[in-house]
KOLKE-349535 format. One record per residue (C-alpha): z, y, x; residue number from 0. Coordinates in steps of 0.2 Angstrom, whole numbers, m for minus. Layout:
BEGIN
{atom {Z, Y, X}, NUM} ...
//
This chain:
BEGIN
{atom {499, 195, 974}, 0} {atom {485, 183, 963}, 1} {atom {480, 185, 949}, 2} {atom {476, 186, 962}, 3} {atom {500, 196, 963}, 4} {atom {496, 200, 981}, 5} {atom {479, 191, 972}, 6} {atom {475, 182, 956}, 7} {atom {485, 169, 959}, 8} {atom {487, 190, 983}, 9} {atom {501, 198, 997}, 10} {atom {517, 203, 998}, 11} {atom {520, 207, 980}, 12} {atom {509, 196, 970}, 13} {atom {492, 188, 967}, 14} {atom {481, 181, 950}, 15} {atom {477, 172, 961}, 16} {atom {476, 160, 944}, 17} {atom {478, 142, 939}, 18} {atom {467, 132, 924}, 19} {atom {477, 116, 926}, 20} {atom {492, 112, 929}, 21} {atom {494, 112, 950}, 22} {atom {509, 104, 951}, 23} {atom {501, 88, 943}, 24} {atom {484, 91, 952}, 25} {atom {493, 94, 970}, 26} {atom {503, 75, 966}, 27} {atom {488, 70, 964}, 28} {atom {484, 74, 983}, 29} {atom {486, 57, 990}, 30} {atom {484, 62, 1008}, 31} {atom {467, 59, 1014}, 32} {atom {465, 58, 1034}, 33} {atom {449, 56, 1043}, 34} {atom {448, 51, 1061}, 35} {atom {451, 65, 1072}, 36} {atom {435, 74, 1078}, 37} {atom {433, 74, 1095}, 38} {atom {417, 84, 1107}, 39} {atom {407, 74, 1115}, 40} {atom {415, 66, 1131}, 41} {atom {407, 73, 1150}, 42} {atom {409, 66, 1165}, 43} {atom {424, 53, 1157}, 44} {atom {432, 69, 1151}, 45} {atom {434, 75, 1134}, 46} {atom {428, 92, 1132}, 47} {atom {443, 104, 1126}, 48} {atom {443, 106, 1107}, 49} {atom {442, 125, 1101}, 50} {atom {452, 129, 1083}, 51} {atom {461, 141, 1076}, 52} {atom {476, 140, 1064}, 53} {atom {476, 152, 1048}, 54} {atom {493, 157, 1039}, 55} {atom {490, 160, 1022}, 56} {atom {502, 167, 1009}, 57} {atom {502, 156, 998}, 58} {atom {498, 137, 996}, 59} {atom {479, 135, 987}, 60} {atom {481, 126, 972}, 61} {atom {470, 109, 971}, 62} {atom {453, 110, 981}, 63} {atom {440, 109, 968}, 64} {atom {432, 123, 962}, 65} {atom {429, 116, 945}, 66} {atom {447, 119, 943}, 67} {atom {454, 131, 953}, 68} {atom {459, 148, 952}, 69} {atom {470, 157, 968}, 70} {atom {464, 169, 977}, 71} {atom {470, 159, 993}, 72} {atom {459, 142, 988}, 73} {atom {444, 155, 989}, 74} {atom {449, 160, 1006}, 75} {atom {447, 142, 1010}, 76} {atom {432, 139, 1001}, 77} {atom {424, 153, 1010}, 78} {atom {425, 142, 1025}, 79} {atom {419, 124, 1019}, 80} {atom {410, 128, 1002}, 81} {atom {395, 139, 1003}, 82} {atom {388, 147, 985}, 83} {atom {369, 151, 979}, 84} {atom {374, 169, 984}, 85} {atom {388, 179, 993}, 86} {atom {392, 197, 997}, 87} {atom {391, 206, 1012}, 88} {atom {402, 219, 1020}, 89} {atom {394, 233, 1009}, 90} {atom {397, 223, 996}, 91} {atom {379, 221, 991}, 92} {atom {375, 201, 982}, 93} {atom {365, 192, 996}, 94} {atom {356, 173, 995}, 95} {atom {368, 159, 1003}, 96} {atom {362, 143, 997}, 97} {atom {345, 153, 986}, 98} {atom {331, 158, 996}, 99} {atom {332, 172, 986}, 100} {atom {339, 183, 972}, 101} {atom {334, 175, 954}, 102} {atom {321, 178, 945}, 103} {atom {324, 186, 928}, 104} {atom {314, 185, 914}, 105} {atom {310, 201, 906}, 106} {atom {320, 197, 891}, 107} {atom {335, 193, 903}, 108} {atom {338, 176, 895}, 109} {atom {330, 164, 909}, 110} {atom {335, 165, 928}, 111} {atom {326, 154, 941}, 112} {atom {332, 152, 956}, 113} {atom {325, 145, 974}, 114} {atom {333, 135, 984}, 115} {atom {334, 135, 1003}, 116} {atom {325, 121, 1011}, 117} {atom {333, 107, 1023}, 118} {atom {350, 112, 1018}, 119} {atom {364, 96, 1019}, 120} {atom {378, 93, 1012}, 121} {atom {393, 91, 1021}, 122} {atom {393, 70, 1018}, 123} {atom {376, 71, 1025}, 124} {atom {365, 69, 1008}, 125} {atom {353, 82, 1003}, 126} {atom {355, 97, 991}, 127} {atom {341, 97, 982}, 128} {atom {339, 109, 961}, 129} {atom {346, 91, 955}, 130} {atom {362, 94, 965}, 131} {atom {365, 111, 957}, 132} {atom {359, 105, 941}, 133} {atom {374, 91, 941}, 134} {atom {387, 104, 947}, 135} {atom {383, 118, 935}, 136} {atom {381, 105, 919}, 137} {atom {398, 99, 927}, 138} {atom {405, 116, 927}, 139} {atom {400, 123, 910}, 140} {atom {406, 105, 901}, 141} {atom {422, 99, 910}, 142} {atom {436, 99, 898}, 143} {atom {445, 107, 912}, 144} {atom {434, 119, 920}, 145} {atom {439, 134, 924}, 146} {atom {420, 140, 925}, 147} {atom {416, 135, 908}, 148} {atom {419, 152, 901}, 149} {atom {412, 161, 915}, 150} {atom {396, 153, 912}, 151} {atom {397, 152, 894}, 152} {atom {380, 160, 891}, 153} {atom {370, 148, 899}, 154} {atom {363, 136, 886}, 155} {atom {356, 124, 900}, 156} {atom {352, 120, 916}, 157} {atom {334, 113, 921}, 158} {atom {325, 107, 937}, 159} {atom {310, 115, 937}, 160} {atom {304, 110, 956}, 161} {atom {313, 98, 970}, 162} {atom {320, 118, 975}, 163} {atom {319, 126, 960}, 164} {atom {333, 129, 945}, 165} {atom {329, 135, 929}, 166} {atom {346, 141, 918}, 167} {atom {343, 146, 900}, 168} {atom {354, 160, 894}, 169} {atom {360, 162, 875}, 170} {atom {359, 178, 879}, 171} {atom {357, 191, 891}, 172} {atom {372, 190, 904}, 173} {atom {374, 206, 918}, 174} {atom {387, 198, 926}, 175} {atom {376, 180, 932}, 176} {atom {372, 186, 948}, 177} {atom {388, 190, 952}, 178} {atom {395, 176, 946}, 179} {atom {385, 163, 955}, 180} {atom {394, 173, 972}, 181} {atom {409, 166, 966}, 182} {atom {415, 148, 964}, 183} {atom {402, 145, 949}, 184} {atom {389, 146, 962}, 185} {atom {397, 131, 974}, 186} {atom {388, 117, 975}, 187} {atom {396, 101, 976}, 188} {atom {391, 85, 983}, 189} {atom {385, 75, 967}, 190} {atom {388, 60, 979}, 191} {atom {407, 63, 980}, 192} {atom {407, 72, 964}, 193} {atom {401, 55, 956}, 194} {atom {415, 43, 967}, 195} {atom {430, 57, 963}, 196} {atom {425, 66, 946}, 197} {atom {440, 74, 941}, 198} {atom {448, 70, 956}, 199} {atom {436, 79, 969}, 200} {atom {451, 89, 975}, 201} {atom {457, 73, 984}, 202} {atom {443, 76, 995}, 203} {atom {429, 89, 993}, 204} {atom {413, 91, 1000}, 205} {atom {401, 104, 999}, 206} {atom {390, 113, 1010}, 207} {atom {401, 124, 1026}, 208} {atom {401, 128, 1043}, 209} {atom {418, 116, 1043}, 210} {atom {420, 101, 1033}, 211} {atom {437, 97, 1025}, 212} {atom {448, 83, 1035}, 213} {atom {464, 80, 1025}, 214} {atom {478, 90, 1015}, 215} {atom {493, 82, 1023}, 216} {atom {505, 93, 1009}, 217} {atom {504, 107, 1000}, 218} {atom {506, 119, 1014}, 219} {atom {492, 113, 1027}, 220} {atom {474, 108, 1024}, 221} {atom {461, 104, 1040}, 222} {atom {446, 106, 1043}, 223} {atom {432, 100, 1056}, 224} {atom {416, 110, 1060}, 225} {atom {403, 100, 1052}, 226} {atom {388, 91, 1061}, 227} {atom {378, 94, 1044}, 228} {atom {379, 113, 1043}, 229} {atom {364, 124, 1046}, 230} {atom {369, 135, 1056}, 231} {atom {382, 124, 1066}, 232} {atom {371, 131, 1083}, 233} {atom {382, 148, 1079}, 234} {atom {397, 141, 1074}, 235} {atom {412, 141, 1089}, 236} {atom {426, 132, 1081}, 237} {atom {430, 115, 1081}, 238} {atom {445, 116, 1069}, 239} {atom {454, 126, 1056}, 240} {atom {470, 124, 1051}, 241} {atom {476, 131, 1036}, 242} {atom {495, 135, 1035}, 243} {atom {507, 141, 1023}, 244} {atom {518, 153, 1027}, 245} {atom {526, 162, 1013}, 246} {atom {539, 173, 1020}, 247} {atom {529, 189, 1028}, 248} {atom {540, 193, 1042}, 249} {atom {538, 178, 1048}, 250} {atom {519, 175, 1046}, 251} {atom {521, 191, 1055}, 252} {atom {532, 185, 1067}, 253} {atom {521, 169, 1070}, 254} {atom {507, 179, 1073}, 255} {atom {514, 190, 1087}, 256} {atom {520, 175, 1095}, 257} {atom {504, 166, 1093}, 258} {atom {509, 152, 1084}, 259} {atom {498, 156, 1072}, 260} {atom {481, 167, 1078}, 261} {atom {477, 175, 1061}, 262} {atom {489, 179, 1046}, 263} {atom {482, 184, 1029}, 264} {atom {491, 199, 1022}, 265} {atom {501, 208, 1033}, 266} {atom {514, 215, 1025}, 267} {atom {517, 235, 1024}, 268} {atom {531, 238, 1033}, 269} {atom {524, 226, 1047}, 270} {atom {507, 234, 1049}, 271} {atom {515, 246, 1062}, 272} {atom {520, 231, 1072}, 273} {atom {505, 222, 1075}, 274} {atom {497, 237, 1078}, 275} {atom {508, 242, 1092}, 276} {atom {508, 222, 1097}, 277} {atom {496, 223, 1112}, 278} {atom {492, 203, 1110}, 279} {atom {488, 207, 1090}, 280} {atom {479, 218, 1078}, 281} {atom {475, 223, 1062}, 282} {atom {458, 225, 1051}, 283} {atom {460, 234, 1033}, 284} {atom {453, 234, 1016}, 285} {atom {456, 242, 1000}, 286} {atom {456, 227, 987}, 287} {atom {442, 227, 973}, 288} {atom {457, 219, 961}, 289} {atom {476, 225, 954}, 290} {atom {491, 221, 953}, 291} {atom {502, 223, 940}, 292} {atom {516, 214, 926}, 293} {atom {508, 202, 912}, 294} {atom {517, 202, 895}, 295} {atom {517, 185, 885}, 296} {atom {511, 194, 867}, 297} {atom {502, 179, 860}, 298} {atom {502, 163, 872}, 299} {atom {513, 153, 861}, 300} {atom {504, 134, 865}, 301} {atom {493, 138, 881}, 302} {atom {481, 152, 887}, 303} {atom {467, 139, 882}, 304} {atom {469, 138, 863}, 305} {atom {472, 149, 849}, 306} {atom {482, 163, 853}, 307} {atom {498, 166, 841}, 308} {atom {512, 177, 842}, 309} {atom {528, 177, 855}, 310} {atom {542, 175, 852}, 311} {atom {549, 189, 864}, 312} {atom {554, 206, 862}, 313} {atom {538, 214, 868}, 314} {atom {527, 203, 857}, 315} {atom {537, 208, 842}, 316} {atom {539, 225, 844}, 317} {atom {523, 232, 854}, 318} {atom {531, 247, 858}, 319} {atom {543, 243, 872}, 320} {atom {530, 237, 882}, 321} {atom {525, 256, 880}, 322} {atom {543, 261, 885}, 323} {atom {545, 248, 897}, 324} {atom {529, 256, 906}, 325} {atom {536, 275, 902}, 326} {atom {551, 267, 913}, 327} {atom {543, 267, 929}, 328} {atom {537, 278, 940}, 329} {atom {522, 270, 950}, 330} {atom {522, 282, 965}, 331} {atom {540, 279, 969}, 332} {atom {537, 258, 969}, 333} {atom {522, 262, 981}, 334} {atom {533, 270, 993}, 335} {atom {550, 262, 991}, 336} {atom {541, 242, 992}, 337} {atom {524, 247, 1001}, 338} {atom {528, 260, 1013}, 339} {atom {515, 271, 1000}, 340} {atom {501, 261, 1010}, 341} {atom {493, 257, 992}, 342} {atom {486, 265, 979}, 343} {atom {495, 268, 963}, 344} {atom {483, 264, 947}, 345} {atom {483, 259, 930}, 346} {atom {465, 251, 929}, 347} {atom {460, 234, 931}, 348} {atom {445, 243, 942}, 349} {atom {450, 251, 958}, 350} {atom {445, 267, 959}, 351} {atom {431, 265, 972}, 352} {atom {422, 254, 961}, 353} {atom {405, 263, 957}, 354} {atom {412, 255, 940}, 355} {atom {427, 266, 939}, 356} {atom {434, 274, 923}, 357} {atom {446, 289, 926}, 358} {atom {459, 285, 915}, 359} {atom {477, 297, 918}, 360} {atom {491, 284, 921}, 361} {atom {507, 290, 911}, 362} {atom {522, 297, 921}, 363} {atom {539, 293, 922}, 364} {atom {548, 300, 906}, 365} {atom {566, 291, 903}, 366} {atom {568, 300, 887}, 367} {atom {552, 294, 879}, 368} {atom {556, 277, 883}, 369} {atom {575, 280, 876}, 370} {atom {567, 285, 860}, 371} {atom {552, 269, 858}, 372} {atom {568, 259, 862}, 373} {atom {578, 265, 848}, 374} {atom {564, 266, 834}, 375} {atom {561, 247, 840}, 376} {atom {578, 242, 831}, 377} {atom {582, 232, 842}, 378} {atom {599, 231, 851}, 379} {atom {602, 236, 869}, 380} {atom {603, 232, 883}, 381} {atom {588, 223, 879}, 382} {atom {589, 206, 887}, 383} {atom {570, 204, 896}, 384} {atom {566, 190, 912}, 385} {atom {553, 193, 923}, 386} {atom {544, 180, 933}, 387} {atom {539, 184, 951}, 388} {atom {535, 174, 967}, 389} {atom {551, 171, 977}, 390} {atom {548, 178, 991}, 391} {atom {556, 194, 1000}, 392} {atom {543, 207, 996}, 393} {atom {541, 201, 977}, 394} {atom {559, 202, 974}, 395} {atom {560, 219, 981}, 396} {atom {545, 225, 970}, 397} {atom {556, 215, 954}, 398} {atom {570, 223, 962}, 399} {atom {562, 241, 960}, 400} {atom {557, 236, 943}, 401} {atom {572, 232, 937}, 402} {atom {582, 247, 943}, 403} {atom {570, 259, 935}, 404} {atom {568, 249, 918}, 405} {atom {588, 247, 915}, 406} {atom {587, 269, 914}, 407} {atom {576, 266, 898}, 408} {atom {587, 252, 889}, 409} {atom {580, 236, 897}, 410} {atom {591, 224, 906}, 411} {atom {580, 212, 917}, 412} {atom {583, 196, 924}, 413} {atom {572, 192, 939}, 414} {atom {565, 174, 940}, 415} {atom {560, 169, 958}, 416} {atom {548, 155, 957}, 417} {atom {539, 144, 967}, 418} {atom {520, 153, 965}, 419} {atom {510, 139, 959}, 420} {atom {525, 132, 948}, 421} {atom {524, 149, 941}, 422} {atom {504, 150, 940}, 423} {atom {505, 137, 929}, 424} {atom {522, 140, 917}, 425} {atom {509, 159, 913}, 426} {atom {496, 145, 909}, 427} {atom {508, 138, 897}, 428} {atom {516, 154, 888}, 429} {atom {532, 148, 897}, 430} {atom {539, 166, 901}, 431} {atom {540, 184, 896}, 432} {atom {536, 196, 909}, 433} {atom {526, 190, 927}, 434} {atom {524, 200, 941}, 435} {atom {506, 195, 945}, 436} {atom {487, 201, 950}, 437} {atom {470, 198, 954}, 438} {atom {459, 196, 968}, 439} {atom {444, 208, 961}, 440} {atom {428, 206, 960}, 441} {atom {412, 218, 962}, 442} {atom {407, 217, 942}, 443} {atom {419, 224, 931}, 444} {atom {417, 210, 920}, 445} {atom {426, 199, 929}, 446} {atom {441, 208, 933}, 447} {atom {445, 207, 913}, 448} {atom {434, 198, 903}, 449} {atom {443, 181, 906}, 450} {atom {462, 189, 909}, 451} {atom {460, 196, 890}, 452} {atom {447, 184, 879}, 453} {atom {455, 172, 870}, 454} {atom {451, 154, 876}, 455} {atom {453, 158, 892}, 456} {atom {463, 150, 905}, 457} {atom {465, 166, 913}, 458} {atom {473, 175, 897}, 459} {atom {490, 170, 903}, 460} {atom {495, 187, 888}, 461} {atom {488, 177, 872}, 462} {atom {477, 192, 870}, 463} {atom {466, 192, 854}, 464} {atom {460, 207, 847}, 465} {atom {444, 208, 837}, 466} {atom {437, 225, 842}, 467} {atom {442, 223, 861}, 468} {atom {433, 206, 860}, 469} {atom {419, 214, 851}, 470} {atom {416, 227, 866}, 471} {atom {419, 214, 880}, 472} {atom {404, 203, 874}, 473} {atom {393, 217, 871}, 474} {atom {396, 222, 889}, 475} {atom {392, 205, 894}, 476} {atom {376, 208, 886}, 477} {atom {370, 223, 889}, 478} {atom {358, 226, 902}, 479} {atom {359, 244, 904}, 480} {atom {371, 251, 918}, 481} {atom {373, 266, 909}, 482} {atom {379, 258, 895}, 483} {atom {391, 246, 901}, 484} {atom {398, 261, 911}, 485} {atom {402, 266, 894}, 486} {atom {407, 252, 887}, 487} {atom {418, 248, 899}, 488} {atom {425, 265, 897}, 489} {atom {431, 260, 880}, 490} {atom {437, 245, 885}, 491} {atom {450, 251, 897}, 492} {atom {455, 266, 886}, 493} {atom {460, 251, 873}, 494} {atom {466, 240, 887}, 495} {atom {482, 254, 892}, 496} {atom {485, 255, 873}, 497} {atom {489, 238, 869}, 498} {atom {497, 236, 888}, 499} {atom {498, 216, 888}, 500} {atom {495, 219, 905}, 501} {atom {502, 236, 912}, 502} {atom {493, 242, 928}, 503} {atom {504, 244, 943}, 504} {atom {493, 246, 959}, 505} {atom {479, 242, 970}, 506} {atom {481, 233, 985}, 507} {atom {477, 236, 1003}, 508} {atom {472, 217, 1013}, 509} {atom {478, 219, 1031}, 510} {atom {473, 205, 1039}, 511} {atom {482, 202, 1056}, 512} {atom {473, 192, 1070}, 513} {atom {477, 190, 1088}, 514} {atom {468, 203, 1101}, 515} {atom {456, 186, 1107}, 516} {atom {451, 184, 1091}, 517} {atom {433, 190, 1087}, 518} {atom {420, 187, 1077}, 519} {atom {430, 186, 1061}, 520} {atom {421, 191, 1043}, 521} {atom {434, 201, 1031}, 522} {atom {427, 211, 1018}, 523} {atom {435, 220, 1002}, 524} {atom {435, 205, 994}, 525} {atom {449, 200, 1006}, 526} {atom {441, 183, 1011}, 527} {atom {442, 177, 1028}, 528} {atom {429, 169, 1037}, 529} {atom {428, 160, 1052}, 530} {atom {408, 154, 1052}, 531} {atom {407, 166, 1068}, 532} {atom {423, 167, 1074}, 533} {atom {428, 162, 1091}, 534} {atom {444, 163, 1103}, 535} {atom {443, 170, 1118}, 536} {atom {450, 169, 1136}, 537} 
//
């Protein structure tokens, strides 16, 4: 899911894999925007056979720009056209992308400079130069819209220091940074197109990729084209990529098997079996580094991005039904009934492999507890609640689970099955009560709750705003000592399953489905695919 909830905005039951503006406005915006078609270079009068490879994807990516974006299927494309100062390997270790090297820090941890590669091109053919950076974070941390603003909040500015050489000035110490700069804060855009599009870079974006994007023809299929720009282009096989949505998982599953499609993101459970025993097909398996689980609107009462209030819901009102609402389910029993119990069952925000990990007890099943927090709430039952999830089959048997084991307690639930990013952006807006939803993870526990709990955020779909937690998730931020934001963080999910605006469900397991000629393929626990190396064989 995404909050990724298979994740946010992530597989079968759901993703965080999030929205900062709304995407149904930003996808109209998509006038369709066709190059010619790429062809390889013609021998003998023949045109050489064009090599490509069609990806099913789970859900559809909200608008291409990373300024704004937020789904955990967007940074599966990203991960193919818009390379980032730094990335992770397979070991999850930060490695230089774009940087000749990991920053320099200065000693009081408030200056970072940064090297660039040499002879690096954009994907439009112009240079990328500390001045390009400097015009894409400077354009990240001030547009009005920026989902990156608040993840680069501490940097005060950005300098060039060198025709190769950036220079960001922190506020303040900031642990996270590195990590960041792995993410969608560290793409660099084209400040060519940036300068022609502005807000409206999704129409066509270009960055620096082994492929180069082609057109968006709707919101289920995006193209692209291996670039003659790229760096390494000598090592990349592919001549195409084709992007397509395909939300129902039997039958991204089914297209797989068939070969219609020759990898599917997110095999579903109860299909992993199948492809496995598929002799044309495989699987490759990850544990995710992000959660699923269901958001409560507490306090989003006029938009995650401004001043948090209080809901007008039941579980805003009277905090202690979300506590029976989570005493209502029994986390084990949803793992095995919706997931075959192929995941983990978990009430953190960090999985439990994390080196970050806080062990925290998740509370059992207990009907009659929840009975009583329902009666002392005074409020009448069956108590009338709707929960947003993604329509689609394995969502709705999640919701379906929910509801079943929350009806025991007192709670009638209405299940809402809506379109994912229609649904990404009514969280944005406070317009629901309970979504089923998750995140993607990342490999600094900052960013797996920082941004889903401060307010201001675009991610705080819950309206969260409590001084003390805002107090420790700053200093966290701050601290430069492991140690101590081992125990910081300790605190913070302690307090986080207290005030349950978010109630932890699960972690997710990516299986990603490819067809047996398929090699070459990069897949790592943070569930990315990429294609740089892939090739198909005979």
């Amino acid at each position: 899911m995404p909050r990724s909830l298979f994740p946010p905005g992530r597989r079968g039951p759901v993703s965080r894999f999030r929205t900062a503006v709304p995407v149904a406005a930003a996808l109209a915006a998509l006038a369709p925007v066709t190059l010619a078609a790429c062809s390889s270079p013609a021998t003998s009068g023949h045109t050489a056979a064009t090599t490509s490879i069609t990806v099913g994807l789970a859900e559809a990516p909200d608008a291409l720009d990373p300024t704004t974006s937020s789904t955990f299927v967007s940074r599966i494309v990203y991960a193919n056209m818009c390379e980032k100062l730094y990335d992770v390997d397979s070991g999850l270790t930060i490695v230089p992308q774009l940087a000749a090297a990991l920053p320099q820090i200065s000693a009081d941890g408030r200056t970072y400079t940064i090297r660039l590669r040499p002879g690096i091109t954009f994907n439009d053919g112009t240079p990328l130069t500390a001045s390009a950076v400097k015009t894409t974070l400077d354009w990240y941390r001030t547009n009005p819209l920026s989902q990156r603003a608040s993840e680069l909040k501490q940097v005060q500015s950005v300098q060039v220091a060198g025709p190769l050489t950036v220079r960001l000035r922190l506020s303040s110490p900031f642990a996270p940074l590195t990590s960041i700069l792995a993410d969608r804060s560290g793409m660099v855009l084209s400040p060519a197109q940036l300068h022609k599009l502005g807000s409206n870079f999704s129409q066509h974006p270009v960055c620096v990729g082994p492929f180069s994007f082609v057109s968006r023809p709707s919101i289920d299929q995006i193209n692209l084209v291996k670039s003659p720009y790229y760096y390494g282009k000598s090592a990349v096989h592919l001549d195409k990529v084709t992007f397509q949505v395909i939300t129902d998982e039997s039958a991204r599953t089914a297209d797989l098997e068939s070969g219609e499609i020759q990898v599917a993101d997110r095999i579903q459970p109860s299909d992993v079996a199948s492809v496995r025993g598929n002799a044309a097909t495989r699987i490759e398996g990850q544990n995710s580094l992000g959660y699923e689980g269901l958001d409560f609107n507490v306090g989003n009462v006029h938009g995650s991005l401004h001043t948090p209030g209080r809901a007008a819901n039941p579980f805003a009102q009277h905090p202690q039904l979300r506590e029976a609402f989570e005493l209502s389910l029994n986390r084990a029993t949803l793992n095995k009934v919706a997931f075959d119990g192929q995941y983990t069952p978990d009430c953190s925000p960090i999985p439990p492999d994390s080196p970050w990990a806080v062990r925290v007890g998740c509370p059992a099943q207990n009907i009659g507890q929840a009975k009583a927090l329902v009666a002392a709430s005074g409020v009448p039952t069956p108590i009338h609640v709707t929960l947003m999830l993604e329509n689609a089959p394995l969502e709705l048997q999640v919701g379906s689970v929910i509801q079943t084991m929350a009806k025991a307690a007192g709670f009638d639930v209405a299940l809402q099955p809506t379109e994912f990013t229609t649904a990404l952006t009514r969280a944005e807006d406070g317009d629901y009560e309970m979504f089923q939803i998750g995140w993607s993870g990342r490999i600094d526990p900052d960013q797996n709750i920082y941004d889903d709990w401060y307010p201001g955020s675009g991610l705080n779909y819950t309206g969260a705003d409590y001084p003390a937690l805002n107090q420790l998730l700053t200093q966290a931020r701050v601290s430069t000592s492991t140690s101590q934001r081992h125990t910081l963080y300790t605190r913070i999910v302690r307090m986080l399953a207290s005030e349950r605006n978010i109630i932890y469900l699960w972690d997710d397991k990516y299986e990603l489905g490819l067809r047996r000629n398929v090699t070459g393929v990069g897949f790592y626990p943070d569930g990315l695919i990429r294609l740089k190396s892939a090739q198909v064989g005979g």
